[in-house]
DRENTORKOL-3810 file (N, C-alpha, C; in nm, 4 decimals):
REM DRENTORKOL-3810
@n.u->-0.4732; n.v->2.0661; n.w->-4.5098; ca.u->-0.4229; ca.v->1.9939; ca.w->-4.6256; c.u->-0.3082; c.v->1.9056; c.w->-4.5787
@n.u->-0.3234; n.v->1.7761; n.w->-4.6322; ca.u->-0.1872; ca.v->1.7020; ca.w->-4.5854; c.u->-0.0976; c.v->1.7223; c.w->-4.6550
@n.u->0.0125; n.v->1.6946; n.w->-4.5945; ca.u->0.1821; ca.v->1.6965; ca.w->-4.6148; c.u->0.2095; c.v->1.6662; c.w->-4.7434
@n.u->0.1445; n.v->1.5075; n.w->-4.7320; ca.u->0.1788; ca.v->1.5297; ca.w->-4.8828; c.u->0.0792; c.v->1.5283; c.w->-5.0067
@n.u->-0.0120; n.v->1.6448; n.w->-5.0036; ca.u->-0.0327; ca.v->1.7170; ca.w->-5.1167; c.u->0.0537; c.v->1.8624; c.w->-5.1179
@n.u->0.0904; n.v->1.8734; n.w->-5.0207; ca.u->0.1955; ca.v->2.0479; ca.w->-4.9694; c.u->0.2728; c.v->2.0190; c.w->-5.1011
@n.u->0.3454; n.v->1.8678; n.w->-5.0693; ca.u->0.4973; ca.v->1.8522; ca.w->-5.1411; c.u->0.4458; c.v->1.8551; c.w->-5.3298
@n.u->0.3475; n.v->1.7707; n.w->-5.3394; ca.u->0.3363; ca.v->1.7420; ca.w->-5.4438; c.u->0.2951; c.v->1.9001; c.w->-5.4913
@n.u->0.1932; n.v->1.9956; n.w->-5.4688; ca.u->0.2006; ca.v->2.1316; ca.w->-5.5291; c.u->0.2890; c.v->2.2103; c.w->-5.5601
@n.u->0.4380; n.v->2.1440; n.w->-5.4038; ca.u->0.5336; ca.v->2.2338; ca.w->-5.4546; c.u->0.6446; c.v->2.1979; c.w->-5.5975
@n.u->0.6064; n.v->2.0835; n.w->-5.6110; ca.u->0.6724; ca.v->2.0290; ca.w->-5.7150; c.u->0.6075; c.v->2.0329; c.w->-5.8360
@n.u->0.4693; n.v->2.0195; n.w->-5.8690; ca.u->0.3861; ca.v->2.0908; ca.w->-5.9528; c.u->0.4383; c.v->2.2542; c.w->-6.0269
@n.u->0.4654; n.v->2.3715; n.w->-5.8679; ca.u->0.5062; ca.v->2.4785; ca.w->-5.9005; c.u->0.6233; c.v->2.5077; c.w->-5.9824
@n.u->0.7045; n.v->2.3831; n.w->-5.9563; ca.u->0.8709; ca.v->2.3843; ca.w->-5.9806; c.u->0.8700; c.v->2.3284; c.w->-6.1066
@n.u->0.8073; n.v->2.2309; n.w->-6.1478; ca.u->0.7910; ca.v->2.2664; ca.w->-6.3064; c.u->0.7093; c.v->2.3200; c.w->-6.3267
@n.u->0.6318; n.v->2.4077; n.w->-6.3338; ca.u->0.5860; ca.v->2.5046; ca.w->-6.4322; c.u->0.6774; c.v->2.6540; c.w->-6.4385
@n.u->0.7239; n.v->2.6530; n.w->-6.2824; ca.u->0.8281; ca.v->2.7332; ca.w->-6.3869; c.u->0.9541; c.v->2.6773; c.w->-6.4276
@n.u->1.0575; n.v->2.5969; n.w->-6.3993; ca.u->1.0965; ca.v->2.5279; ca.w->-6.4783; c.u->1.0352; c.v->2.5046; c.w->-6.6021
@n.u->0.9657; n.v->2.4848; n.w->-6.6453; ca.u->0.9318; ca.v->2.4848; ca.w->-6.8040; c.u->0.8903; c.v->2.6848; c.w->-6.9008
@n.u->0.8554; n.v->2.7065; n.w->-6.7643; ca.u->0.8678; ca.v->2.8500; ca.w->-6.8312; c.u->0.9893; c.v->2.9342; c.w->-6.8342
@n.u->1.0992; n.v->2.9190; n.w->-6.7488; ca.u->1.1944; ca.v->2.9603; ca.w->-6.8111; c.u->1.2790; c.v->2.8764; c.w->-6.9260
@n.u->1.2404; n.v->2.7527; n.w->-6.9379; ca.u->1.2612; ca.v->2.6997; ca.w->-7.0455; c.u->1.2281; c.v->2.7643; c.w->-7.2362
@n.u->1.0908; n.v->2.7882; n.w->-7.1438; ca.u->1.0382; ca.v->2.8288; ca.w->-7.2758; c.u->0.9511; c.v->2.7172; c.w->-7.3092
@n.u->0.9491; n.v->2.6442; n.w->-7.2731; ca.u->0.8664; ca.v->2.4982; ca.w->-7.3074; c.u->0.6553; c.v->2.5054; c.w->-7.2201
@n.u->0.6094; n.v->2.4770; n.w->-7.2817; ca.u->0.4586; ca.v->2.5056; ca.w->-7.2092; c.u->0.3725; c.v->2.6163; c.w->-7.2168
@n.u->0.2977; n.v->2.6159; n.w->-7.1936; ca.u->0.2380; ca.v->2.7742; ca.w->-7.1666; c.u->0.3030; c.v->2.8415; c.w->-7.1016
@n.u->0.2943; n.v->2.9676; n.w->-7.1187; ca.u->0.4214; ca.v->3.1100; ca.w->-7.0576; c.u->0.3058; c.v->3.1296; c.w->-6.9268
@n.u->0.3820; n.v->3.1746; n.w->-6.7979; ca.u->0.3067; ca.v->3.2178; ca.w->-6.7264; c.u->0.3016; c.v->3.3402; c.w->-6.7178
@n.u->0.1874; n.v->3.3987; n.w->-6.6550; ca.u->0.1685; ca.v->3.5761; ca.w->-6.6426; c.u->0.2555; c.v->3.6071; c.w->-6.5277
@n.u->0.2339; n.v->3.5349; n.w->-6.4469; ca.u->0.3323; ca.v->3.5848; ca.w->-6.3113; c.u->0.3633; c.v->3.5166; c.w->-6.2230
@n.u->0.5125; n.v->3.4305; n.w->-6.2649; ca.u->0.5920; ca.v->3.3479; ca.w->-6.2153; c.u->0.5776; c.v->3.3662; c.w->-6.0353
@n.u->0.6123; n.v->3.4745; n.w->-5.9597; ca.u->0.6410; ca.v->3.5062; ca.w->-5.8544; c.u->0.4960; c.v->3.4690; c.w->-5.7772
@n.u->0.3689; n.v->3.4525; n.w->-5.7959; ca.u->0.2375; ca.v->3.4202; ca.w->-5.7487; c.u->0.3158; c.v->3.2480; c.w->-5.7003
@n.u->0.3604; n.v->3.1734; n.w->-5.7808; ca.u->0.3727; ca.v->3.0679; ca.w->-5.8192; c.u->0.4810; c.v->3.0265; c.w->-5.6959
@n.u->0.5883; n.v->3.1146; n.w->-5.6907; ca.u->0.6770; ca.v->3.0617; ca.w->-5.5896; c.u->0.6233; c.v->3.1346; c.w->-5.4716
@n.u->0.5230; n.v->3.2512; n.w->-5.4004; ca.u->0.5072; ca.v->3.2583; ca.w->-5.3019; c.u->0.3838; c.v->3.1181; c.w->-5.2676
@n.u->0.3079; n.v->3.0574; n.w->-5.4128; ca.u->0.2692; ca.v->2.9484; ca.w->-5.3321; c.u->0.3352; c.v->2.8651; c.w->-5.2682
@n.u->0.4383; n.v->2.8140; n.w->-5.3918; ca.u->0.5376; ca.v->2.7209; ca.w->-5.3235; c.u->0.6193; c.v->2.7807; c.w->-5.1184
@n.u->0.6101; n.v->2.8910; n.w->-5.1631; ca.u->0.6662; ca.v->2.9531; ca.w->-5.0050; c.u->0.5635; c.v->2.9272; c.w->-4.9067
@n.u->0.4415; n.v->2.9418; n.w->-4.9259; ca.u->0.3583; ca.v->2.9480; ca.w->-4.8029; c.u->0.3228; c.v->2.7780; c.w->-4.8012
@n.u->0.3449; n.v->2.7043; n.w->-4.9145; ca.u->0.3427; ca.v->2.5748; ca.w->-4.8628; c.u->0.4396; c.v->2.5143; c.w->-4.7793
@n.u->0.5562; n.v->2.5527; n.w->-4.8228; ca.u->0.6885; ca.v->2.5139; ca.w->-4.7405; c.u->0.6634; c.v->2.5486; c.w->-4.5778
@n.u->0.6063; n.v->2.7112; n.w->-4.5679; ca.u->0.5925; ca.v->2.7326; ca.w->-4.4581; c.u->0.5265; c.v->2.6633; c.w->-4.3657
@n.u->0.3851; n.v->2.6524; n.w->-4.4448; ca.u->0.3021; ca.v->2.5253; ca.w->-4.3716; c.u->0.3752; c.v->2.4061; c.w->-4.3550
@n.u->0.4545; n.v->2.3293; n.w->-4.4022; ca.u->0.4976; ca.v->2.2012; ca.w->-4.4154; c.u->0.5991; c.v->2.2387; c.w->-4.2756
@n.u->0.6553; n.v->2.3521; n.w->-4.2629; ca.u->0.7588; ca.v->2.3350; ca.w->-4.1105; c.u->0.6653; c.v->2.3903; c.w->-4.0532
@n.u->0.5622; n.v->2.4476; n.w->-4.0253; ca.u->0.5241; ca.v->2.4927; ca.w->-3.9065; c.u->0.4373; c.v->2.3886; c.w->-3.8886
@n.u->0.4284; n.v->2.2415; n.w->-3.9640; ca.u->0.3362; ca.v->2.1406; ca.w->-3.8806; c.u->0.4885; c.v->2.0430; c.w->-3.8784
@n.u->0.5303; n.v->2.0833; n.w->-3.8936; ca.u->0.6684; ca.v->1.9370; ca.w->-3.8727; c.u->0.7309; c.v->1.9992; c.w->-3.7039
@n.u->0.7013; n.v->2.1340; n.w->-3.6958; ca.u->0.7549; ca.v->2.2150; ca.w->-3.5546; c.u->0.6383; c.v->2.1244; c.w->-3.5042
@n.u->0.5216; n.v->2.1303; n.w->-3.4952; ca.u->0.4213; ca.v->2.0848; ca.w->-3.4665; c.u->0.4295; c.v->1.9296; c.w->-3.3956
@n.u->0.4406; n.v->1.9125; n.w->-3.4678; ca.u->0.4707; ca.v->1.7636; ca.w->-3.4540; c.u->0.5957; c.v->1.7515; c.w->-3.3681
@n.u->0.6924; n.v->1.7649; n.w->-3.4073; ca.u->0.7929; ca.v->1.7836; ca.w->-3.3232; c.u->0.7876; c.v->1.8452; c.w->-3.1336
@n.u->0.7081; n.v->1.9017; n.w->-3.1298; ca.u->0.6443; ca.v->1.9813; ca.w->-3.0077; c.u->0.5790; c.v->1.8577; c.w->-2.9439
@n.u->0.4469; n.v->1.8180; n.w->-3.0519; ca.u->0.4061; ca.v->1.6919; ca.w->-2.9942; c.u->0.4656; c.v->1.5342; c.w->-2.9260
@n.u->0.5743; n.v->1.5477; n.w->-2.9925; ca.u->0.6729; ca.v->1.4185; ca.w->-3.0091; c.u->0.7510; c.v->1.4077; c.w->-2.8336
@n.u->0.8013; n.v->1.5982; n.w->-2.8177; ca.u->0.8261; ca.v->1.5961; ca.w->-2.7468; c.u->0.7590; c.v->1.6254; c.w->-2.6164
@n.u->0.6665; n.v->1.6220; n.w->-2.5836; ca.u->0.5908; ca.v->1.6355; ca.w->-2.4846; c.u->0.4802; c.v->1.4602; c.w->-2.4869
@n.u->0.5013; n.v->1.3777; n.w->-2.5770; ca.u->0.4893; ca.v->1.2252; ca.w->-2.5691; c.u->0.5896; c.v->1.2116; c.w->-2.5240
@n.u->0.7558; n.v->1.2154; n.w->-2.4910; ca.u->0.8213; ca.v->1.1822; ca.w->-2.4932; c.u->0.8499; c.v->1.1924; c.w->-2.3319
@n.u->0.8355; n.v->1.3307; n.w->-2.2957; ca.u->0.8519; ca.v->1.3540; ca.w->-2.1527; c.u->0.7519; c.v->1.2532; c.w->-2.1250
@n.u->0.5940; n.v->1.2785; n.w->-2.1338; ca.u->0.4806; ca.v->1.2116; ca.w->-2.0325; c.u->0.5654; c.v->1.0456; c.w->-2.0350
@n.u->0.6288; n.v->0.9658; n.w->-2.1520; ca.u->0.7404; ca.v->0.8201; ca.w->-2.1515; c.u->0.8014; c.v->0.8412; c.w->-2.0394
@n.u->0.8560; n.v->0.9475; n.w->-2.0006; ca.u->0.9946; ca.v->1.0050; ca.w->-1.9670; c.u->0.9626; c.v->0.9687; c.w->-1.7841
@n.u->0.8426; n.v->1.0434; n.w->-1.7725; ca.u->0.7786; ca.v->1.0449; ca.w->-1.6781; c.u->0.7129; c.v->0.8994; c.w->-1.5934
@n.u->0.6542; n.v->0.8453; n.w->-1.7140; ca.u->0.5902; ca.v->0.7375; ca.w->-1.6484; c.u->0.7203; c.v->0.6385; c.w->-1.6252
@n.u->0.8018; n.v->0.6053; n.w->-1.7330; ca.u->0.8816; ca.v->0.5041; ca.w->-1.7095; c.u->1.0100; c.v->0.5567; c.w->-1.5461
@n.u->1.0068; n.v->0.6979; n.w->-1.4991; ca.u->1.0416; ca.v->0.7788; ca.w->-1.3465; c.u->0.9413; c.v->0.7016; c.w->-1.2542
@n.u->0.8364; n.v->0.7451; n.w->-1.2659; ca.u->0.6965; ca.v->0.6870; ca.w->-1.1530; c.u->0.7293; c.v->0.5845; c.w->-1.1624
@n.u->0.7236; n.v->0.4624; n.w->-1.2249; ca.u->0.7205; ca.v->0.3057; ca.w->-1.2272; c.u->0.8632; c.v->0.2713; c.w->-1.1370
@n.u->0.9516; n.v->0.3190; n.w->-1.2230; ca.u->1.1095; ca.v->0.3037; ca.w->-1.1673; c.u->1.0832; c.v->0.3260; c.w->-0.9617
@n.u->1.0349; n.v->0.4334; n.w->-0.9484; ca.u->1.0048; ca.v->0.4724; ca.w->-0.8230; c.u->0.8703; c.v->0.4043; c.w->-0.7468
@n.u->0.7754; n.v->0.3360; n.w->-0.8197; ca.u->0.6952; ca.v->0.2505; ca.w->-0.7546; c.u->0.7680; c.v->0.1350; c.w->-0.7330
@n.u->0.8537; n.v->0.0792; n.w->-0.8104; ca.u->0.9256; ca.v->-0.0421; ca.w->-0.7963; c.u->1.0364; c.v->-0.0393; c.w->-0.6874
@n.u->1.0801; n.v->0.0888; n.w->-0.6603; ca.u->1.1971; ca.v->0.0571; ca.w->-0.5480; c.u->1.0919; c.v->0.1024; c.w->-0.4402
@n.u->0.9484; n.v->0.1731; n.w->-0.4386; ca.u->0.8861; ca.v->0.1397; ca.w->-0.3317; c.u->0.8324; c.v->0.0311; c.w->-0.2894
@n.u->0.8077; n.v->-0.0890; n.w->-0.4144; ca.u->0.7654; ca.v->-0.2131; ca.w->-0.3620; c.u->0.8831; c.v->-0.2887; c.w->-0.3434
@n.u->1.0035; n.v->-0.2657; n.w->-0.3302; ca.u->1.1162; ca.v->-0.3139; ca.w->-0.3061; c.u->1.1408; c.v->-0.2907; c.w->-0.1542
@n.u->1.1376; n.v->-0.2281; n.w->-0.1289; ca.u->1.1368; ca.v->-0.1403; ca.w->0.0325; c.u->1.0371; c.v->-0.2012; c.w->0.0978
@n.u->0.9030; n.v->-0.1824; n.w->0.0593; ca.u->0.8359; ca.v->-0.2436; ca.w->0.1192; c.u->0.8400; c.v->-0.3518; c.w->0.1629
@n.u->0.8714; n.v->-0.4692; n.w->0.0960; ca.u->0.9266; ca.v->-0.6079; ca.w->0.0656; c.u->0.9889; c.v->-0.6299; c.w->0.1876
@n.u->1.1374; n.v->-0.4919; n.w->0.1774; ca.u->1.2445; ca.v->-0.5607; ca.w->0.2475; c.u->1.1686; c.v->-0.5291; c.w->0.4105
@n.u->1.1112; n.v->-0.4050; n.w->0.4100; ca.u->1.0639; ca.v->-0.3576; ca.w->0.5747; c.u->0.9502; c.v->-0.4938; c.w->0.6099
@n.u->0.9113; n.v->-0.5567; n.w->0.4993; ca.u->0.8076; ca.v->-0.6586; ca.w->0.5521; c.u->0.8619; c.v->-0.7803; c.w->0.6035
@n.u->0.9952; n.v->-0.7917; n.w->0.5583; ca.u->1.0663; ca.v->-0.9156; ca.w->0.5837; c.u->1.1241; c.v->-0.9384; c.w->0.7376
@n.u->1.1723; n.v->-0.7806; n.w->0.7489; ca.u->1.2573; ca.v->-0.7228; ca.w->0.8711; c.u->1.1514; c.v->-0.7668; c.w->0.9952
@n.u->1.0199; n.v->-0.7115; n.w->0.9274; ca.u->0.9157; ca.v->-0.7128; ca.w->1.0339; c.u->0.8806; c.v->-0.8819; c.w->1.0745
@n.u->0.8450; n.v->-0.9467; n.w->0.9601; ca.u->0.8106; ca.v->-1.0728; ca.w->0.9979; c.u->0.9188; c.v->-1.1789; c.w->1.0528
@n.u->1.0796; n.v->-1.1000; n.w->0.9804; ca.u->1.1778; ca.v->-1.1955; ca.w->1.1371; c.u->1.1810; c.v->-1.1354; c.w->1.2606
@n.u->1.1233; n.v->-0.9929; n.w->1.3277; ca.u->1.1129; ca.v->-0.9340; ca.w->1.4402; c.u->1.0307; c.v->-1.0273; c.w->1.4677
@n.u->0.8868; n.v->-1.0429; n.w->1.4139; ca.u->0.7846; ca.v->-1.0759; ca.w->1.5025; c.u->0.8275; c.v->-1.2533; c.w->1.5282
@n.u->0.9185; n.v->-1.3067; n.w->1.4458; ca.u->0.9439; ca.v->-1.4786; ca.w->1.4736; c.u->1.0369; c.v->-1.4670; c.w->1.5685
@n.u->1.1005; n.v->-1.3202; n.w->1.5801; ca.u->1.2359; ca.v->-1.3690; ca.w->1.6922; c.u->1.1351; c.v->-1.3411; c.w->1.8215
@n.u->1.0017; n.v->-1.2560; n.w->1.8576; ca.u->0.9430; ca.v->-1.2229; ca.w->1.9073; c.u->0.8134; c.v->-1.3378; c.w->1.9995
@n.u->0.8130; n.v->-1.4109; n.w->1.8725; ca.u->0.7454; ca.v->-1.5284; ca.w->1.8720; c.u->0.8322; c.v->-1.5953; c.w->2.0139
@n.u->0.9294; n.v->-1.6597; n.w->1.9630; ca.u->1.0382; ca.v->-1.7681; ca.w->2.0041; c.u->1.0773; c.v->-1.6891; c.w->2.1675
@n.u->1.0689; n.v->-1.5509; n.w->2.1451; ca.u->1.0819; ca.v->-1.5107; ca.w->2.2813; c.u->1.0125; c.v->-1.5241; c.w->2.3539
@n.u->0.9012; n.v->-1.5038; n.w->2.3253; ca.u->0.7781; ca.v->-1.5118; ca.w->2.4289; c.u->0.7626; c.v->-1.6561; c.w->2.4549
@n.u->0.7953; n.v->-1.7756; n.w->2.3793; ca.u->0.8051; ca.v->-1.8804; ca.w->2.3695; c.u->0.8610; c.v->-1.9316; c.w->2.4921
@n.u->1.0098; n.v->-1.8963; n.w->2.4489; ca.u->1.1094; ca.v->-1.9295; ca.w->2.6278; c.u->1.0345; c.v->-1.8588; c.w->2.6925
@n.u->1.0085; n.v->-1.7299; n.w->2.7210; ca.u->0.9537; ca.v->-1.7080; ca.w->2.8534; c.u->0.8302; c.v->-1.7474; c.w->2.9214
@n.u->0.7476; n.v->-1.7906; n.w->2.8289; ca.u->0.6568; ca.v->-1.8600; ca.w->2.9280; c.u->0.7314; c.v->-2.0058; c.w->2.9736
@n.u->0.8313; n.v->-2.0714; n.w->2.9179; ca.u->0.8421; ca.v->-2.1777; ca.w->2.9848; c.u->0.9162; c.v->-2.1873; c.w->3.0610
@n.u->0.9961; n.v->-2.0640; n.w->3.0445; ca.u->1.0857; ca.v->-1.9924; ca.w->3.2006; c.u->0.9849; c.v->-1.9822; c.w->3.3009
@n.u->0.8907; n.v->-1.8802; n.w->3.2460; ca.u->0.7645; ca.v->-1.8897; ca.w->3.3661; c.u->0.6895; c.v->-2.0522; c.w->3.4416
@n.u->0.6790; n.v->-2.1109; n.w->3.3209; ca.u->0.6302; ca.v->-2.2274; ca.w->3.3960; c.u->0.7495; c.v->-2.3199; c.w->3.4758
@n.u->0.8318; n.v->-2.3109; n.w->3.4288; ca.u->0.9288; ca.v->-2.3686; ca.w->3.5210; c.u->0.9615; c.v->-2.3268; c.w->3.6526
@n.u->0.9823; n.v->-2.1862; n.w->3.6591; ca.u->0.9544; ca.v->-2.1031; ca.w->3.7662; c.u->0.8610; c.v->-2.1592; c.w->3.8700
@n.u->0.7446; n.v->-2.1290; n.w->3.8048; ca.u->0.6242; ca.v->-2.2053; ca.w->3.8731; c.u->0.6184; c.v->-2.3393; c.w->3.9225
@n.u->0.6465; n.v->-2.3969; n.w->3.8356; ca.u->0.6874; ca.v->-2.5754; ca.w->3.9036; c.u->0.7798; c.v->-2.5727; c.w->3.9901
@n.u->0.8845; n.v->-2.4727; n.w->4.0012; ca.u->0.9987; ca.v->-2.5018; ca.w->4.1009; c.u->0.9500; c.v->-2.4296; c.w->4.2472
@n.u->0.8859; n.v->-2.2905; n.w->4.2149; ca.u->0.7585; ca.v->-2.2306; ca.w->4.3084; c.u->0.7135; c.v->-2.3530; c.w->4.4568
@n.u->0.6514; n.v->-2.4271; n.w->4.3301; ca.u->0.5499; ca.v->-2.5138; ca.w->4.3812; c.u->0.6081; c.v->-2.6253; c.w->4.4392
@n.u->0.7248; n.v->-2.7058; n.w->4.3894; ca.u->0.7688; ca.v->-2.7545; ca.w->4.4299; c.u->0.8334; c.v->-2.7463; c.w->4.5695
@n.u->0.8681; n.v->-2.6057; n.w->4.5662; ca.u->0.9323; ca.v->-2.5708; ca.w->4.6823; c.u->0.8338; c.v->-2.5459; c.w->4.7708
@n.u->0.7481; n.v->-2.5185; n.w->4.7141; ca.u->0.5672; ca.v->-2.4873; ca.w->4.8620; c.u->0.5336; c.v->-2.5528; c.w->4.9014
@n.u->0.5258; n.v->-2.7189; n.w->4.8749; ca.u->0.5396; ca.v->-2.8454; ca.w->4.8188; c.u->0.6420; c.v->-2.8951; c.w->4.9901
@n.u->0.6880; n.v->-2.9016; n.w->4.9440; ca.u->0.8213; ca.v->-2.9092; ca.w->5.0106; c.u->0.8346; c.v->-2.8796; c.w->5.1667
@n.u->0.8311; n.v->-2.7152; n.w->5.1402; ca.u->0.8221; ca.v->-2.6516; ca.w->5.2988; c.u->0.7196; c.v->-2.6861; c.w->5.3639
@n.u->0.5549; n.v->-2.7087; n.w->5.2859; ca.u->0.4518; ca.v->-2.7236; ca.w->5.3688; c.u->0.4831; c.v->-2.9189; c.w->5.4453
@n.u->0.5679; n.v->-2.9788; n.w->5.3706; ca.u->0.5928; ca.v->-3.1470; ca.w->5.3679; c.u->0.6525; c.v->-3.0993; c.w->5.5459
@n.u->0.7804; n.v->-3.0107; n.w->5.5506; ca.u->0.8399; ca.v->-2.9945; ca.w->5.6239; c.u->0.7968; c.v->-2.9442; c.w->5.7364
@n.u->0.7134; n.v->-2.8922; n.w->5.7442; ca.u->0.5968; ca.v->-2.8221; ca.w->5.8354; c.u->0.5505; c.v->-2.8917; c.w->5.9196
@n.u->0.4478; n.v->-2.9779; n.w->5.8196; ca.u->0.4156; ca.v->-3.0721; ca.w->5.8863; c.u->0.4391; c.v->-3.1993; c.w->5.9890
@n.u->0.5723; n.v->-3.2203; n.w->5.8720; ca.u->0.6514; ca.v->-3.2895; ca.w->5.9881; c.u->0.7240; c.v->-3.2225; c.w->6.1084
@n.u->0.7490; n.v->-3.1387; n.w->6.1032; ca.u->0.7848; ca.v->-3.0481; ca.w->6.2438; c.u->0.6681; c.v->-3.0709; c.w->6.2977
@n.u->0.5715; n.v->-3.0247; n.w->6.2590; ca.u->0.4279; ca.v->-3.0217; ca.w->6.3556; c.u->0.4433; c.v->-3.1515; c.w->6.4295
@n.u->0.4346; n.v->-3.2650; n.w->6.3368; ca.u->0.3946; ca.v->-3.4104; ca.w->6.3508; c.u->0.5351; c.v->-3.5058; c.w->6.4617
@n.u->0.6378; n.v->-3.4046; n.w->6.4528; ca.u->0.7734; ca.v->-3.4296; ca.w->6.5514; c.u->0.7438; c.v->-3.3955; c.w->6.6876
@n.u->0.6884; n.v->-3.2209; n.w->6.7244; ca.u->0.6136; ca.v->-3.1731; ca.w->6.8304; c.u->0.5517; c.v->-3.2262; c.w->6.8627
@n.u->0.4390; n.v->-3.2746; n.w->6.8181; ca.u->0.3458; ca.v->-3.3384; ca.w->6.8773; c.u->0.3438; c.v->-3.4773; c.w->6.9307
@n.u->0.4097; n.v->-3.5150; n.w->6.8723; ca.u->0.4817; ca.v->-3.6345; ca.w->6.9060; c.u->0.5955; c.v->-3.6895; c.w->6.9993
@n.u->0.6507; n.v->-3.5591; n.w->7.0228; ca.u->0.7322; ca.v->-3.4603; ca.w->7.1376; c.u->0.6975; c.v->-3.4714; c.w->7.2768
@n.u->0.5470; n.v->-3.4045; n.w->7.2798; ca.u->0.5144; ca.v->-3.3228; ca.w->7.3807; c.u->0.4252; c.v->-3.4947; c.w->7.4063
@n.u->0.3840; n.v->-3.5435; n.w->7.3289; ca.u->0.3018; ca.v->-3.6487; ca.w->7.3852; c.u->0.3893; c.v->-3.7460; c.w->7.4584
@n.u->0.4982; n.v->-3.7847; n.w->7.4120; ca.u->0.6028; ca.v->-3.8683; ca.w->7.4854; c.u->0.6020; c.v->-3.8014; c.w->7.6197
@n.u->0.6491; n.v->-3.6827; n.w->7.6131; ca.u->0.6362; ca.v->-3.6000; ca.w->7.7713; c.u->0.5643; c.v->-3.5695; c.w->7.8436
@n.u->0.4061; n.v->-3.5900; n.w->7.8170; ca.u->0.3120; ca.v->-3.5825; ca.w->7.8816; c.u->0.2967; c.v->-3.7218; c.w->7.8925
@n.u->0.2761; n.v->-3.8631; n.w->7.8104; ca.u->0.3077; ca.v->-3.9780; ca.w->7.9234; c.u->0.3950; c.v->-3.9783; c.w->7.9956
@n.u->0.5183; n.v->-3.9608; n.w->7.9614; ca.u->0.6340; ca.v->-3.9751; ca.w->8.0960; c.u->0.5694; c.v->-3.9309; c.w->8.2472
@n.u->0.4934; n.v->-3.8017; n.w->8.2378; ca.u->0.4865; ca.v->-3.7458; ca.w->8.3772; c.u->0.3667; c.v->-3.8169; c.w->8.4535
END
């Protein structure tokens, strides 16, 4: 039965006896039938308002709860964010490193070469001095 037919019976009850201790209406046989209705309606009326109330609060936690989880998904996508940021200036400072070093390396290499370059130039001309050496001295004799 809903709530409010509870209220309206109990107010139904409350005048009729109100009018019977008046004296006004039909007399009732037995007033006290009348207020344990009114009692067991009342009763019903709080033990679904506890009811409800029970319900209210256990909607309230699962609120309680979700709007916790969200709060805590959000500073995990916050984190995430920031560790993704950290990561992608590691990998640009990482970038730029490897960057200079290969052209450290190639420079290296050009100076390598240059210098192989160089000594073999020098070589040769030693060779090309000797020989040029020994031939003067073998016409002379």
């Amino acid at each position: 039965m809903a709530t409010t037919n509870l209220i309206a019976n109990i107010n139904r009850g409350l005048e009729r006896i109100e009018n019977h201790i008046r004296g006004a209406g039909t007399p009732m046989q037995n007033p006290a039938n009348v207020i344990d209705g009114i009692r067991g309606s009342l009763n019903t009326i709080r033990v679904t308002l506890q009811n409800i109330t029970a319900e209210r609060d256990q909607y309230q936690n699962i609120l309680n709860d979700t709007n916790n989880r969200e709060r805590d998904l959000g500073n995990q996508l916050r984190d995430s964010r920031n560790q993704n940021l950290r990561l992608q200036r590691l990998l640009d400072e990482s970038r730029v490193r490897v960057e200079r070093t290969v052209r450290e390396r190639d420079n290296a290499q050009g100076e390598r070469n240059l210098a192989m370059l160089a000594y073999n130039n020098e070589r040769q001309e030693s060779r090309r001095w000797m020989f040029s050496y020994r031939d003067k001295d073998r016409l002379a004799d």
